[in-house]
PDB file of N, H, CA, C and O in Angstrom:
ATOM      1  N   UNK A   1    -154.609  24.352   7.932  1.00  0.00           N
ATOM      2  CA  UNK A   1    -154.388  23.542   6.761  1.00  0.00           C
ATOM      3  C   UNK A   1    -153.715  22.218   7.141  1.00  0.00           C
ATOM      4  O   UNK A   1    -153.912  21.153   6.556  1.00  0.00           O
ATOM      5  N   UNK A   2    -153.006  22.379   8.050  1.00  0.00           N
ATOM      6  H   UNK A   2    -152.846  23.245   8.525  1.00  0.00           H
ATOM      7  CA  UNK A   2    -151.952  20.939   8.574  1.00  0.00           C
ATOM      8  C   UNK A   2    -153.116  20.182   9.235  1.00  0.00           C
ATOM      9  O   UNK A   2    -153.269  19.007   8.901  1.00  0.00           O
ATOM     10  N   UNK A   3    -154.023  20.773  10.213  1.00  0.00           N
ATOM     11  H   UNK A   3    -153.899  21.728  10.483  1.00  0.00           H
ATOM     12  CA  UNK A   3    -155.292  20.247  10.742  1.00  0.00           C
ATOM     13  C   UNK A   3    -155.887  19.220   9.753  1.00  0.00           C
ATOM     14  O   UNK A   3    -156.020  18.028  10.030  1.00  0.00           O
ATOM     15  N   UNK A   4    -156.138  19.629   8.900  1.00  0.00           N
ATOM     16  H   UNK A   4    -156.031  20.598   8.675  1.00  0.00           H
ATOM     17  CA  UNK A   4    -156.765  19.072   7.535  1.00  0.00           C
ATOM     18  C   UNK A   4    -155.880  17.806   6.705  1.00  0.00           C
ATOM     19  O   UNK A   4    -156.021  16.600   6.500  1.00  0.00           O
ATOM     20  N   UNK A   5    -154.940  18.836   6.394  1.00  0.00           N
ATOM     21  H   UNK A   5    -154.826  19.815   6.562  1.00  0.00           H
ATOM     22  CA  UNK A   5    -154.312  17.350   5.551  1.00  0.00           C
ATOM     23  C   UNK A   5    -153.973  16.475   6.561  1.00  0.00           C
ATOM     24  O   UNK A   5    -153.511  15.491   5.984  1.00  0.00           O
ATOM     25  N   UNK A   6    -153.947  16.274   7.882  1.00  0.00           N
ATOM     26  H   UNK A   6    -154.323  17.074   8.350  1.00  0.00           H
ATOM     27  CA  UNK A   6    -154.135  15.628   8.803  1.00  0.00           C
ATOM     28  C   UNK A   6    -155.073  14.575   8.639  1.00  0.00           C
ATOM     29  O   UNK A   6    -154.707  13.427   8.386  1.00  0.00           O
ATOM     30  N   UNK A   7    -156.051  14.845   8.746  1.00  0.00           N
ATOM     31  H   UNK A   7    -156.347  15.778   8.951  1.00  0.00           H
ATOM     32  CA  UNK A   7    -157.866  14.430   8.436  1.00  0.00           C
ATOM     33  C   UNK A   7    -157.844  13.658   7.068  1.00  0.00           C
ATOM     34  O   UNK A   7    -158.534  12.639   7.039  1.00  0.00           O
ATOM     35  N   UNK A   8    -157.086  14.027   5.821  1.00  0.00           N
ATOM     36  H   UNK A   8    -156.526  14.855   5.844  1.00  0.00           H
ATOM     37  CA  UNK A   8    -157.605  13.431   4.451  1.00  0.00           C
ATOM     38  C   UNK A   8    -156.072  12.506   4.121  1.00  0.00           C
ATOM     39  O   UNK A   8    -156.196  11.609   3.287  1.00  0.00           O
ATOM     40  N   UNK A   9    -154.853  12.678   4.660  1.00  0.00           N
ATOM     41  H   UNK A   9    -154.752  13.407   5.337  1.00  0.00           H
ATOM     42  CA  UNK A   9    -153.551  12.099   4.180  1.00  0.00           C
ATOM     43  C   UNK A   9    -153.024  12.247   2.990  1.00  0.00           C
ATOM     44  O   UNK A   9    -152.332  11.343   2.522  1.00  0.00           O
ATOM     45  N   UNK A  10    -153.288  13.548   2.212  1.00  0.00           N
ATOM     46  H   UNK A  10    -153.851  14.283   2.593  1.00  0.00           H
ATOM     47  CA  UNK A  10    -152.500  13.229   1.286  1.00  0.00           C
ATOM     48  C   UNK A  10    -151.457  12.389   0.560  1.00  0.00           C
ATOM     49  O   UNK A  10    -151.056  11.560   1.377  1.00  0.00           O
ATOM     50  N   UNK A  11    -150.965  12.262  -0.369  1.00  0.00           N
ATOM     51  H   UNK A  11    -151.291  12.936  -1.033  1.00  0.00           H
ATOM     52  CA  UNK A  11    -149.980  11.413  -0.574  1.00  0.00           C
ATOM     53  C   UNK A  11    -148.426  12.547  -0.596  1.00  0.00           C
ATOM     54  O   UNK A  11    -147.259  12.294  -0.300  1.00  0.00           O
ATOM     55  N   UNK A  12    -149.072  13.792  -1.072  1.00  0.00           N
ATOM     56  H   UNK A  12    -150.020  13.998  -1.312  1.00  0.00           H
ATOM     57  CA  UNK A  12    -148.164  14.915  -1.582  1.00  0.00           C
ATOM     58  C   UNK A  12    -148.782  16.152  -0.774  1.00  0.00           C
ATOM     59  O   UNK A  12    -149.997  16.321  -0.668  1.00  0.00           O
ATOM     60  N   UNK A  13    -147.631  17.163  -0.107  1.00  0.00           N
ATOM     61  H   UNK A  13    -146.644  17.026  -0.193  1.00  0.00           H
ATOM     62  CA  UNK A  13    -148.015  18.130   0.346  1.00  0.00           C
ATOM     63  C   UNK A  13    -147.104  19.451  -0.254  1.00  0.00           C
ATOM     64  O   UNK A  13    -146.047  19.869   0.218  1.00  0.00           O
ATOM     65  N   UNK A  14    -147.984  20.072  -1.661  1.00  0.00           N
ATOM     66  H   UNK A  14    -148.843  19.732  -2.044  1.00  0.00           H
ATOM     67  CA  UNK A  14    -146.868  21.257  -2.073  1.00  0.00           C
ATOM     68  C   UNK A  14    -146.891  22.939  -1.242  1.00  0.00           C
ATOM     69  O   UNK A  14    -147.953  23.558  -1.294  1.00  0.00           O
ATOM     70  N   UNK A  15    -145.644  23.599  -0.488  1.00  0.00           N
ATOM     71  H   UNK A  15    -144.781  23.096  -0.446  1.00  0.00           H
ATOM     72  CA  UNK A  15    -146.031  24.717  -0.490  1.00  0.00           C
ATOM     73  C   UNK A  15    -145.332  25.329  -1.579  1.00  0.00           C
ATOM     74  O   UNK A  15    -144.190  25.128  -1.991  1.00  0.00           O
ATOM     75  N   UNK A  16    -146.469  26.325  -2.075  1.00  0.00           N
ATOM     76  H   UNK A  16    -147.397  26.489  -1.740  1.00  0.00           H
ATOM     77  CA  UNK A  16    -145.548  27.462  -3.127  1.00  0.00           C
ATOM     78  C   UNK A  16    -146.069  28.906  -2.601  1.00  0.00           C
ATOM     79  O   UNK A  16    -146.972  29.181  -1.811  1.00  0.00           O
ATOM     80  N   UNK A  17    -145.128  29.768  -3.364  1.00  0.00           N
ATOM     81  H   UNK A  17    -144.394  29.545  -4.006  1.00  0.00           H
ATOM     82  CA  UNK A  17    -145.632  30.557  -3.679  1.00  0.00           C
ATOM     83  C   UNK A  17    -144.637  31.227  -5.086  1.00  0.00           C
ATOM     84  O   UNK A  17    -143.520  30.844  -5.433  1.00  0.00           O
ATOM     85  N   UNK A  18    -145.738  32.658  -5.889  1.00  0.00           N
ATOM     86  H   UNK A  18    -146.646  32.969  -5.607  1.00  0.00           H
ATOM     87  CA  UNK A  18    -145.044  32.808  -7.140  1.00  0.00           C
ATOM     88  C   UNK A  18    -143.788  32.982  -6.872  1.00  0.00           C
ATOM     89  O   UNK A  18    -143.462  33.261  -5.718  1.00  0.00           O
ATOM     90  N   UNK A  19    -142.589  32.818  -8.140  1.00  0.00           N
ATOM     91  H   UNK A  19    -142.853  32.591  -9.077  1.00  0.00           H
ATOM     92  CA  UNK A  19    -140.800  33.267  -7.430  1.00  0.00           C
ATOM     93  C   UNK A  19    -141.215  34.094  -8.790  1.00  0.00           C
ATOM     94  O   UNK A  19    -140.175  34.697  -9.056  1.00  0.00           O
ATOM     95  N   UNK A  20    -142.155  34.427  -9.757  1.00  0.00           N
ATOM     96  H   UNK A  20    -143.000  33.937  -9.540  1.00  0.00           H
ATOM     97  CA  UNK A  20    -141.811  35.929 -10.960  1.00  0.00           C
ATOM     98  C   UNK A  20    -142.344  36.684 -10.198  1.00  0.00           C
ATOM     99  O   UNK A  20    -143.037  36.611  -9.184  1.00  0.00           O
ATOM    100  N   UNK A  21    -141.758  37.727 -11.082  1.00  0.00           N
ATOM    101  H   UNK A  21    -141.195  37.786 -11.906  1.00  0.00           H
ATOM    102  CA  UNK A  21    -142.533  39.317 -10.281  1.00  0.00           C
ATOM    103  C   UNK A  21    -144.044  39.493 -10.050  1.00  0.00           C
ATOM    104  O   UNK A  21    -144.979  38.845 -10.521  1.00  0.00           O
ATOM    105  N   UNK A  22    -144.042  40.191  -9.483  1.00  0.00           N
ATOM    106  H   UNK A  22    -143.282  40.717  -9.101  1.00  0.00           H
ATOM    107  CA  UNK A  22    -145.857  40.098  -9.333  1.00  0.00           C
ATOM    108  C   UNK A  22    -146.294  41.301  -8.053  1.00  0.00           C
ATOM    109  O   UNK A  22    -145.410  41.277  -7.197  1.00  0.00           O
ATOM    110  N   UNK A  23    -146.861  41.825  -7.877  1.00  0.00           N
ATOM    111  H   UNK A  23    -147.579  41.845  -8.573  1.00  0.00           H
ATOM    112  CA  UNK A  23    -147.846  43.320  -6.601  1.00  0.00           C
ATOM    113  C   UNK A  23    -147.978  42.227  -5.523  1.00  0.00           C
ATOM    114  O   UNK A  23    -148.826  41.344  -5.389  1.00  0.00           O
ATOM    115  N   UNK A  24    -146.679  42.608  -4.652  1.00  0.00           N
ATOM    116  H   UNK A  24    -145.990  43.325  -4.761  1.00  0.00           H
ATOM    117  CA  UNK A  24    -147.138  42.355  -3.717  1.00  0.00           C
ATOM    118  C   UNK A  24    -145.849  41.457  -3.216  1.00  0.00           C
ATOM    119  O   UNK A  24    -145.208  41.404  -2.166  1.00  0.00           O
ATOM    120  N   UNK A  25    -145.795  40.866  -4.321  1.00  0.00           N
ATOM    121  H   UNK A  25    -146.315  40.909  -5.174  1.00  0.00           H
ATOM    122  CA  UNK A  25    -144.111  40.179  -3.476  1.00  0.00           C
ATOM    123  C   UNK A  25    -144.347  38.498  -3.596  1.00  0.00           C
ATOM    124  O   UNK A  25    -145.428  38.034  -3.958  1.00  0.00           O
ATOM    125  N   UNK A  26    -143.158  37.645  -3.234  1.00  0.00           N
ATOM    126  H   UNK A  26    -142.279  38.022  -2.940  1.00  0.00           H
ATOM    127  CA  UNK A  26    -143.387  36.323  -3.164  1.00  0.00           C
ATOM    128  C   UNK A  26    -143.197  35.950  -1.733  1.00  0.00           C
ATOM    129  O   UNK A  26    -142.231  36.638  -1.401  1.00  0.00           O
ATOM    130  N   UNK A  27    -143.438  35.497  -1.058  1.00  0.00           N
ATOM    131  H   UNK A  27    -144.223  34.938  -1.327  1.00  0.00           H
ATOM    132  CA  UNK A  27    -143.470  34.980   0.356  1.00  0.00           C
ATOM    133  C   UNK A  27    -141.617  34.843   0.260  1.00  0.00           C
ATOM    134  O   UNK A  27    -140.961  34.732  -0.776  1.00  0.00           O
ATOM    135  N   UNK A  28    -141.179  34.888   1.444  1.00  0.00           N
ATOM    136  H   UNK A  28    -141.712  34.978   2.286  1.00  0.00           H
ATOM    137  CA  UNK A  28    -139.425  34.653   1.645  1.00  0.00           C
ATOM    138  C   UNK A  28    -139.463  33.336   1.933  1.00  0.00           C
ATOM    139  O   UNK A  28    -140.416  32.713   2.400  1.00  0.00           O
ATOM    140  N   UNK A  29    -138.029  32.797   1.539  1.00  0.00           N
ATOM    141  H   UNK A  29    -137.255  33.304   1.159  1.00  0.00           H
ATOM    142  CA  UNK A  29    -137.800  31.327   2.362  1.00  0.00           C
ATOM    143  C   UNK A  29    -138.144  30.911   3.341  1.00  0.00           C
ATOM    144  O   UNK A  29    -138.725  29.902   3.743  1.00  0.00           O
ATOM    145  N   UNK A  30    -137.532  32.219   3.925  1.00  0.00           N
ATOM    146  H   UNK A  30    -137.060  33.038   3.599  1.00  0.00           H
ATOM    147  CA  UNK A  30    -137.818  31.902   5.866  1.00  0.00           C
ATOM    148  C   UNK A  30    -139.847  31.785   6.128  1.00  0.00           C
ATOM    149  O   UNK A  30    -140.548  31.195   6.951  1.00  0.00           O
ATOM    150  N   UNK A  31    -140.123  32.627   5.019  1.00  0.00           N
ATOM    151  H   UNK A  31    -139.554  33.106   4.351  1.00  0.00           H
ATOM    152  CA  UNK A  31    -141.651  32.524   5.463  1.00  0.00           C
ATOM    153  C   UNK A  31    -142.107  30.631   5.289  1.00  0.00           C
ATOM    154  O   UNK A  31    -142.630  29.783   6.012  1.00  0.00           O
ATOM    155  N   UNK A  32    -141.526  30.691   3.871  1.00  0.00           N
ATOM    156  H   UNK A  32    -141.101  31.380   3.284  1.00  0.00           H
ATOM    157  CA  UNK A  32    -142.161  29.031   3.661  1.00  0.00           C
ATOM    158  C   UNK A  32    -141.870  28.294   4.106  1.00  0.00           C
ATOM    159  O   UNK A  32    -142.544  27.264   4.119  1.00  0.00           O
ATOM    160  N   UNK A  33    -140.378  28.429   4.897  1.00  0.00           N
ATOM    161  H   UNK A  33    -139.831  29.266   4.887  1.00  0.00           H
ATOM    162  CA  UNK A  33    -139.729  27.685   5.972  1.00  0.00           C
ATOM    163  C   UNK A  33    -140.800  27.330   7.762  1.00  0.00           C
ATOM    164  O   UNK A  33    -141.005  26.343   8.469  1.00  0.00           O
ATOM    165  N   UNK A  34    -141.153  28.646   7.783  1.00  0.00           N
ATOM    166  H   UNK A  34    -140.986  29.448   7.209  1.00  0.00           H
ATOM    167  CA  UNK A  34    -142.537  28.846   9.057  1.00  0.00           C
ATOM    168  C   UNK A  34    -143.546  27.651   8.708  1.00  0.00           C
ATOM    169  O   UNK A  34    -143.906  26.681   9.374  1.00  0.00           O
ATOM    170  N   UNK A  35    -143.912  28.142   7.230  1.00  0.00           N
ATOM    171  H   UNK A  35    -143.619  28.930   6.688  1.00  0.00           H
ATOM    172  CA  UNK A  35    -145.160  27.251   6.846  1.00  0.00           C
ATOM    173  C   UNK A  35    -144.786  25.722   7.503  1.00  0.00           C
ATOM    174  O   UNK A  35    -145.278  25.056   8.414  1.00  0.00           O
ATOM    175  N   UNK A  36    -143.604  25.514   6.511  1.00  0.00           N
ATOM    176  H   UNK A  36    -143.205  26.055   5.771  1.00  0.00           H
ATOM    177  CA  UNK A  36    -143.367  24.066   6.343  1.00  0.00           C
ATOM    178  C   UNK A  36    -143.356  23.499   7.715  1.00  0.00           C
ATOM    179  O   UNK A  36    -143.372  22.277   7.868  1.00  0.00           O
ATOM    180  N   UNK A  37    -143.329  24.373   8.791  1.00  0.00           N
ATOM    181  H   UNK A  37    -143.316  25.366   8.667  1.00  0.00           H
ATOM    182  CA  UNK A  37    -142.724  23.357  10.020  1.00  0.00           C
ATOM    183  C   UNK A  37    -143.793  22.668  10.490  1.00  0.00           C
ATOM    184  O   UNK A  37    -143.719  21.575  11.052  1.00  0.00           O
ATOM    185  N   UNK A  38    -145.326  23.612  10.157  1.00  0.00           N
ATOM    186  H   UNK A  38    -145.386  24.499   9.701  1.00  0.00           H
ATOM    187  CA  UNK A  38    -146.662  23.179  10.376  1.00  0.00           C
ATOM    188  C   UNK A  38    -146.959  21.606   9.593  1.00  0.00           C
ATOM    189  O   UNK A  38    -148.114  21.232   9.391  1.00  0.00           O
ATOM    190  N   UNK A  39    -146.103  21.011   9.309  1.00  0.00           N
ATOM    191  H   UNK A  39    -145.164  21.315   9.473  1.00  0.00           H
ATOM    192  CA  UNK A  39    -146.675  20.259   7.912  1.00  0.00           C
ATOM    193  C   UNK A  39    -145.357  18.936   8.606  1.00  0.00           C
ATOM    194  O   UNK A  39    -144.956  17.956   7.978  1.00  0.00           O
ATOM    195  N   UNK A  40    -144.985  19.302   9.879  1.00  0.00           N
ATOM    196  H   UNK A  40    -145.311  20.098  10.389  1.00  0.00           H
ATOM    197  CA  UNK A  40    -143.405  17.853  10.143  1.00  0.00           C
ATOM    198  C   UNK A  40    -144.618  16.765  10.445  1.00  0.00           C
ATOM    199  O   UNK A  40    -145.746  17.061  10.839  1.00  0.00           O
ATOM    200  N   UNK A  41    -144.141  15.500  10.180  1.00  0.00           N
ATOM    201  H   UNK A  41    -143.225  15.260   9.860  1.00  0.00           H
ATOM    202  CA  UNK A  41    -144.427  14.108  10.311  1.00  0.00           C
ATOM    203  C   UNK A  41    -145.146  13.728   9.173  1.00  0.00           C
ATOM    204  O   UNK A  41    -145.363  12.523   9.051  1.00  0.00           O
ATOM    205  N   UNK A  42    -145.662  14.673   8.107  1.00  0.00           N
ATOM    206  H   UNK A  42    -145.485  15.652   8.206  1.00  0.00           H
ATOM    207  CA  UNK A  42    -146.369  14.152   7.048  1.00  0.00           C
ATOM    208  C   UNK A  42    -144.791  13.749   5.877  1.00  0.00           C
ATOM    209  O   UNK A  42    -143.682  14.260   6.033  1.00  0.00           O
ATOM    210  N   UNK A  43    -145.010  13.148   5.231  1.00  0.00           N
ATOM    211  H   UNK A  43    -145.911  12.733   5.105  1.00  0.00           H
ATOM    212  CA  UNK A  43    -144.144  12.457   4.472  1.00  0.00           C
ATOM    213  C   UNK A  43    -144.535  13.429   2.954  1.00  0.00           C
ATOM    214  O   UNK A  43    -145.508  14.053   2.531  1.00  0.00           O
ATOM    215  N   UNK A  44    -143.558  13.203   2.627  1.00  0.00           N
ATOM    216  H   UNK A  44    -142.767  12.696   2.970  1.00  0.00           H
ATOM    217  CA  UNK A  44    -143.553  14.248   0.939  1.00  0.00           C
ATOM    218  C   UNK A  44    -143.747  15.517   1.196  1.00  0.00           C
ATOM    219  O   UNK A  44    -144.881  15.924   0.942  1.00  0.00           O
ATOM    220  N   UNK A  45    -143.065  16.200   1.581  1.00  0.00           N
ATOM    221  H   UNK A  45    -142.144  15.870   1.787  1.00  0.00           H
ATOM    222  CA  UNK A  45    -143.492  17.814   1.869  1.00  0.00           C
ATOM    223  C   UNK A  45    -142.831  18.479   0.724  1.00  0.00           C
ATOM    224  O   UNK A  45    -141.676  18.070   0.842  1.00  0.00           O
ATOM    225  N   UNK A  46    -142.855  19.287  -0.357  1.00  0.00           N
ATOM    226  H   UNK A  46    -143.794  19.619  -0.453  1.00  0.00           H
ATOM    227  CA  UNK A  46    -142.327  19.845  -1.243  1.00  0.00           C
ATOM    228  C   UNK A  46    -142.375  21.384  -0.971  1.00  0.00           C
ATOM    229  O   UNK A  46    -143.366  22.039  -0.650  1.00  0.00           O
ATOM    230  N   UNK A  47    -141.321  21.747  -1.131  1.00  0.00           N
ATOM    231  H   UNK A  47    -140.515  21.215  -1.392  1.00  0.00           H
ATOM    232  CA  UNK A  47    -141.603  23.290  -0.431  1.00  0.00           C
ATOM    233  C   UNK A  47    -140.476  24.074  -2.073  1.00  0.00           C
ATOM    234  O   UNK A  47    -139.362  23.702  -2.441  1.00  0.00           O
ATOM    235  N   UNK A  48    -141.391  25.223  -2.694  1.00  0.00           N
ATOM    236  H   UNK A  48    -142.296  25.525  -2.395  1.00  0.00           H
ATOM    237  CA  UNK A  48    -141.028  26.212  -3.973  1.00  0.00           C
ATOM    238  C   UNK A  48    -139.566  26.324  -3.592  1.00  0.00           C
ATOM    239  O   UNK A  48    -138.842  26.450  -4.580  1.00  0.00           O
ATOM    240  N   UNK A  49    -139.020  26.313  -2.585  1.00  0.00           N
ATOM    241  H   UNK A  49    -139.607  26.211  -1.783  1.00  0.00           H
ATOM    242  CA  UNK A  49    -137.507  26.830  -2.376  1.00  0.00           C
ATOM    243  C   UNK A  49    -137.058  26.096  -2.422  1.00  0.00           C
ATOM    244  O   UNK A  49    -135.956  26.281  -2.938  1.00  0.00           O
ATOM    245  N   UNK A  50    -137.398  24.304  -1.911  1.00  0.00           N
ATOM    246  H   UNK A  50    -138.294  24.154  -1.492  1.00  0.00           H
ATOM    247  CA  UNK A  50    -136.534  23.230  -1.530  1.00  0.00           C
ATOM    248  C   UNK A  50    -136.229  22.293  -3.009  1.00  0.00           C
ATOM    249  O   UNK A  50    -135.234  21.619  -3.276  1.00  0.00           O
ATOM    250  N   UNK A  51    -137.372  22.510  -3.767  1.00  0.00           N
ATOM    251  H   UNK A  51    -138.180  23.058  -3.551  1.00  0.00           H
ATOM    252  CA  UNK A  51    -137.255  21.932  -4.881  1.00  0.00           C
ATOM    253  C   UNK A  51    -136.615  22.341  -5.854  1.00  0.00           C
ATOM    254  O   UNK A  51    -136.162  23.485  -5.892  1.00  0.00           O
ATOM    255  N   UNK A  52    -136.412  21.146  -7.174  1.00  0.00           N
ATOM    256  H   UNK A  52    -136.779  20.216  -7.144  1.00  0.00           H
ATOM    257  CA  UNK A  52    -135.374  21.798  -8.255  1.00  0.00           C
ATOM    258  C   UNK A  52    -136.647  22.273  -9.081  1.00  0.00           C
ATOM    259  O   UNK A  52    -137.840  21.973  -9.030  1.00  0.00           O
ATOM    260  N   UNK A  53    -135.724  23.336 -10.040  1.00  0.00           N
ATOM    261  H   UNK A  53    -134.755  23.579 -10.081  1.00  0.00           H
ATOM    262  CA  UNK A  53    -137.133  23.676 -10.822  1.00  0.00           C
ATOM    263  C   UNK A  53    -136.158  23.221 -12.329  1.00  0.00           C
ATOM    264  O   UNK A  53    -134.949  23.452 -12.289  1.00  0.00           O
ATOM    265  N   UNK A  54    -136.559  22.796 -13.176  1.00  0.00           N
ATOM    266  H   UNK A  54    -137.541  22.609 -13.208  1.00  0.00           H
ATOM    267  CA  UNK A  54    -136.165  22.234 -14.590  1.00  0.00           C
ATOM    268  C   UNK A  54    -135.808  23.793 -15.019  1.00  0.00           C
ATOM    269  O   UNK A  54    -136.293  24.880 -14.705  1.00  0.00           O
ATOM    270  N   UNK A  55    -134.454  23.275 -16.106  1.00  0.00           N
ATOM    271  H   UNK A  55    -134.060  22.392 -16.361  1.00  0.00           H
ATOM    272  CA  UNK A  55    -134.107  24.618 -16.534  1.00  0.00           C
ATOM    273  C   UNK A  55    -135.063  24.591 -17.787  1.00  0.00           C
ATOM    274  O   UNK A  55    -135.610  23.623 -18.316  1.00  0.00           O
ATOM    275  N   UNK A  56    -135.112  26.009 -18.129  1.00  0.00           N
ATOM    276  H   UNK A  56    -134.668  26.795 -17.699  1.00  0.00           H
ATOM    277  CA  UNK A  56    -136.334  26.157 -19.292  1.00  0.00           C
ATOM    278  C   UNK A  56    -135.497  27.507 -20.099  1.00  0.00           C
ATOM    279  O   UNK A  56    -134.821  28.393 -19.575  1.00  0.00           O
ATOM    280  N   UNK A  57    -135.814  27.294 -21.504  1.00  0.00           N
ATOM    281  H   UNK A  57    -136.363  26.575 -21.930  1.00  0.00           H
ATOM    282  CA  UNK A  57    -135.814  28.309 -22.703  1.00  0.00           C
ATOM    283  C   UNK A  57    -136.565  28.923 -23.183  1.00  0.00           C
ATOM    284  O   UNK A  57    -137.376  28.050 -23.490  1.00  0.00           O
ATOM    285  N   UNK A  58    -137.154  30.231 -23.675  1.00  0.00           N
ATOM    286  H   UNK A  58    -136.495  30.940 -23.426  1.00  0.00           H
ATOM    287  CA  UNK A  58    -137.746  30.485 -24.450  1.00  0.00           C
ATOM    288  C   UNK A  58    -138.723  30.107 -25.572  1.00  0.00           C
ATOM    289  O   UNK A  58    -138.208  30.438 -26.639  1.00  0.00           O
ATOM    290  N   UNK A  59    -139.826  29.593 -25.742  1.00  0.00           N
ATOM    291  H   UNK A  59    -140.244  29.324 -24.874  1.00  0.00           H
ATOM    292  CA  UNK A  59    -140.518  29.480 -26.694  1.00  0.00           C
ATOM    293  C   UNK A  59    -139.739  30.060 -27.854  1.00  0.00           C
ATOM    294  O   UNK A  59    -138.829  29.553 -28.510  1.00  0.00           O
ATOM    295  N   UNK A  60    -140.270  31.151 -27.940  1.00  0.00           N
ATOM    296  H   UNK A  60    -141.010  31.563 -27.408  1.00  0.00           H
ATOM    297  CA  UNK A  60    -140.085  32.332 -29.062  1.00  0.00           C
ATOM    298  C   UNK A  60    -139.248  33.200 -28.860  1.00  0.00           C
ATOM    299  O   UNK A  60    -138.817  33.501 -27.747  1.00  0.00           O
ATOM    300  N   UNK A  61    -138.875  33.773 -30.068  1.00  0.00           N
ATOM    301  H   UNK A  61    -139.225  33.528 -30.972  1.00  0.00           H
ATOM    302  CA  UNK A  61    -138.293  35.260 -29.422  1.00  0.00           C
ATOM    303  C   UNK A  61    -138.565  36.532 -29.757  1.00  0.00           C
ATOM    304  O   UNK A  61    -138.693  36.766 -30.959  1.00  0.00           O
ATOM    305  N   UNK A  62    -138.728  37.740 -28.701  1.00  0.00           N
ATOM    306  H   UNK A  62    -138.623  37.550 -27.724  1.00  0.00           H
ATOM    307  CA  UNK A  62    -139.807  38.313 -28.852  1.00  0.00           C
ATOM    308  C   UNK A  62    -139.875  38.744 -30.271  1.00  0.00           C
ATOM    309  O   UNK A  62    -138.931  39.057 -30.997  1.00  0.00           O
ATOM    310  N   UNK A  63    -141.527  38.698 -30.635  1.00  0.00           N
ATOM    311  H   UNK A  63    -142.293  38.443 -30.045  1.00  0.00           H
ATOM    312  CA  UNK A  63    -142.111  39.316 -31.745  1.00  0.00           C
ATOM    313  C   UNK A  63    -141.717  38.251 -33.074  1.00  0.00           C
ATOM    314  O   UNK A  63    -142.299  38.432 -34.143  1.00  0.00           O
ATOM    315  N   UNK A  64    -140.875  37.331 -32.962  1.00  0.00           N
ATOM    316  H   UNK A  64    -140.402  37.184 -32.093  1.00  0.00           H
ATOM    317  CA  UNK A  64    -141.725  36.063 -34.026  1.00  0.00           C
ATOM    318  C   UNK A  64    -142.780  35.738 -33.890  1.00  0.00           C
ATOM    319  O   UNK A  64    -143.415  35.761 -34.945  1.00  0.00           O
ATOM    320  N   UNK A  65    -143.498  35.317 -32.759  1.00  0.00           N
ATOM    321  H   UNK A  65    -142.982  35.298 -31.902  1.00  0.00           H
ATOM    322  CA  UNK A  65    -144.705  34.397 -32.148  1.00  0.00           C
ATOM    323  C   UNK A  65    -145.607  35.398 -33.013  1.00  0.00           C
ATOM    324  O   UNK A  65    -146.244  34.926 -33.955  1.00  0.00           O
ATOM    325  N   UNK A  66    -145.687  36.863 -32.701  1.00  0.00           N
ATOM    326  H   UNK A  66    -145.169  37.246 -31.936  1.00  0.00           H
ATOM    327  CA  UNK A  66    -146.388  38.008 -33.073  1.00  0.00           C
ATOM    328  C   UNK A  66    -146.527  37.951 -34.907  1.00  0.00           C
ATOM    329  O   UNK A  66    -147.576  38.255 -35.474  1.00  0.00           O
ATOM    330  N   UNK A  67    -145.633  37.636 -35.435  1.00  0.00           N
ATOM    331  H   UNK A  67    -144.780  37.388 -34.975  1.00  0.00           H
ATOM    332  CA  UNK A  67    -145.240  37.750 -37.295  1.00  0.00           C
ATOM    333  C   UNK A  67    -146.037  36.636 -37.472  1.00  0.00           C
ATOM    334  O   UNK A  67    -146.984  36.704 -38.255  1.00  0.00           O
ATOM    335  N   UNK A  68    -145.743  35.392 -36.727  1.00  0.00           N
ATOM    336  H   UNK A  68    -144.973  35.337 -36.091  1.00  0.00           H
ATOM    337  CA  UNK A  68    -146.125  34.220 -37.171  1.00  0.00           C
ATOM    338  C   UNK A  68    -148.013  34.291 -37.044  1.00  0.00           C
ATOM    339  O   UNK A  68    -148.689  33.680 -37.871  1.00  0.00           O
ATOM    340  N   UNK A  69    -148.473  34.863 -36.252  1.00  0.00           N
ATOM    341  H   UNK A  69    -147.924  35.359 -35.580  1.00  0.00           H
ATOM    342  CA  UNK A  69    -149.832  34.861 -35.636  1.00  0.00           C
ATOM    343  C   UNK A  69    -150.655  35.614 -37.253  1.00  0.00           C
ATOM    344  O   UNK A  69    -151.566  35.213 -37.977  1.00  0.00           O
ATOM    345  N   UNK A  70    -149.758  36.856 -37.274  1.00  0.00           N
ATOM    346  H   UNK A  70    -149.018  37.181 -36.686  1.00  0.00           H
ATOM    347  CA  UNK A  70    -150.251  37.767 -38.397  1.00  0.00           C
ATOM    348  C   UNK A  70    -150.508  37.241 -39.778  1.00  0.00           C
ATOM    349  O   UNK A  70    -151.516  37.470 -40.447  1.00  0.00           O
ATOM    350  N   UNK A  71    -149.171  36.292 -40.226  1.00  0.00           N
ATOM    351  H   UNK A  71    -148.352  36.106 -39.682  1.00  0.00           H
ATOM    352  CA  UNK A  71    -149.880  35.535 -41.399  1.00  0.00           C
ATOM    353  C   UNK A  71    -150.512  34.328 -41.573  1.00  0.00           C
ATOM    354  O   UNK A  71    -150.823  33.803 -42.642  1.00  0.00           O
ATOM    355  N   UNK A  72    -150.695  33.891 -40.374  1.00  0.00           N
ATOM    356  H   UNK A  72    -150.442  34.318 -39.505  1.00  0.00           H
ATOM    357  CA  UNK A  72    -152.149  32.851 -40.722  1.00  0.00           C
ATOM    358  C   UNK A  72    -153.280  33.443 -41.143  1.00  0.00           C
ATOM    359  O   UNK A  72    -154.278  32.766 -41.386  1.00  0.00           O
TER     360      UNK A  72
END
């Protein structure tokens, strides 16, 4: 993959992987840390661990969304 974005230059290079639950697991720091090293001299590297993530609230709470759906 570093081969590549090599070849095209991105402007932005994101690694992620999921941080919710999920079969199977989310990759560890140290893993995306491995990734990332493949990816030194390109400029903008964003890596799921290194970045901030915006704090976030709730839409709904459970089972309004559900009441509200029912009487339309």
């Amino acid at each position: 993959m570093a081969e590549l974005a090599g070849e095209i230059q991105p402007d932005e290079i994101q690694i992620n992987t999921p941080l919710r639950p999920k079969r199977g697991g989310a990759l560890s720091a140290k893993e995306i840390s491995e990734i990332e090293k493949e990816f030194r001299g390109f400029r903008n590297v964003i890596t799921v661990y290194k970045s901030s993530r915006p704090k976030t609230t709730p839409v709904e709470t459970e089972g309004i969304a559900r009441i509200k759906r029912t009487r339309i």
